[in-house]
N, C-alpha and C positions, 0 to 999 in steps of 0.2 A: 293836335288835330281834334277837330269835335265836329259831330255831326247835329245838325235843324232838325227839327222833325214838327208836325201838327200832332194834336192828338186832342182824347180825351182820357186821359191819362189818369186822372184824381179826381174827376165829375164826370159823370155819362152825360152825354150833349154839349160837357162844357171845352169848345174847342182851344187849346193854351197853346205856346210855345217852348220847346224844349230843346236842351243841346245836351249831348251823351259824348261823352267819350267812347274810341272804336271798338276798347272793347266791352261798354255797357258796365263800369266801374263806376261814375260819376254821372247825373242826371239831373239838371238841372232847371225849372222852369223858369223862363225867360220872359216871358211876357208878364206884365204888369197884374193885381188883383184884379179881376176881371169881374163887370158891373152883372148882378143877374140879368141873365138875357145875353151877356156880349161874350164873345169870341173870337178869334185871332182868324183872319179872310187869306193873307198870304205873306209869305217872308220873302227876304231874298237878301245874303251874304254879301258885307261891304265887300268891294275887288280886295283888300289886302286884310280880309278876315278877322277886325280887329271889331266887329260888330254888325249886330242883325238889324236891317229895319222889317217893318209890319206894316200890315192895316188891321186894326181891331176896331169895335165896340166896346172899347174897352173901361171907360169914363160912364160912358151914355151907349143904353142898348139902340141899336136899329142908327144912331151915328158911327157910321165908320171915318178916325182920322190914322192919322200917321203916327207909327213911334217906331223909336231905336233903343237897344238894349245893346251889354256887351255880351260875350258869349254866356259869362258866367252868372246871367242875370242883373248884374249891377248896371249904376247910373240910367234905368229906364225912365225913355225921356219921351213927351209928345212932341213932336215936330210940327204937325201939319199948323199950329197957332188957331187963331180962332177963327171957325168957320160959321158963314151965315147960318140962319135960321132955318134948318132941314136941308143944310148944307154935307155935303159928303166927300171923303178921297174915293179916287175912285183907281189910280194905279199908280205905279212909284215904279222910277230906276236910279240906282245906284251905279256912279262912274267913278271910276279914279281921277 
């Protein structure tokens, strides 16, 4: 089991993603190098936990797209593909 968390964990201001195990033995940030300026907006646990998605700035400050991580930080991927010009995500759900 491992728990999501936001934070600014290793930058003040700079909001990442994180996954700990329960009992705070393993801590790992999950989300992607993060561009100055960008930040991790909101997560939410695939149904069968086998990976996080996100919205961040995470590429480009003040664009928020789409990524997915696994718990342990590997294979972080963009999803949202390429968006117009001051294009944005703006909310994601994950189904089974």
């Amino acid at each position: 089991m491992r728990v999501a968390y936001l934070a600014d964990q290793d930058e003040d201001d700079v909001s990442e993603l994180y996954t700990s195990t329960p009992d705070g033995s393993v801590n790992d940030v999950i989300s992607g190098v993060m561009v100055p300026g960008g930040d991790v907006q909101e997560f939410e646990w695939a149904p069968d936990s086998s990976g996080v998605g996100y919205r961040a700035d995470q590429d480009t400050d003040n664009i928020i797209e789409l990524y997915a991580s696994q718990p342990n930080g590997n294979n972080n991927t963009i999803l949202s593909g390429n968006l117009v010009n001051g294009g944005d995500v703006f909310s994601f759900d994950l189904v089974p």
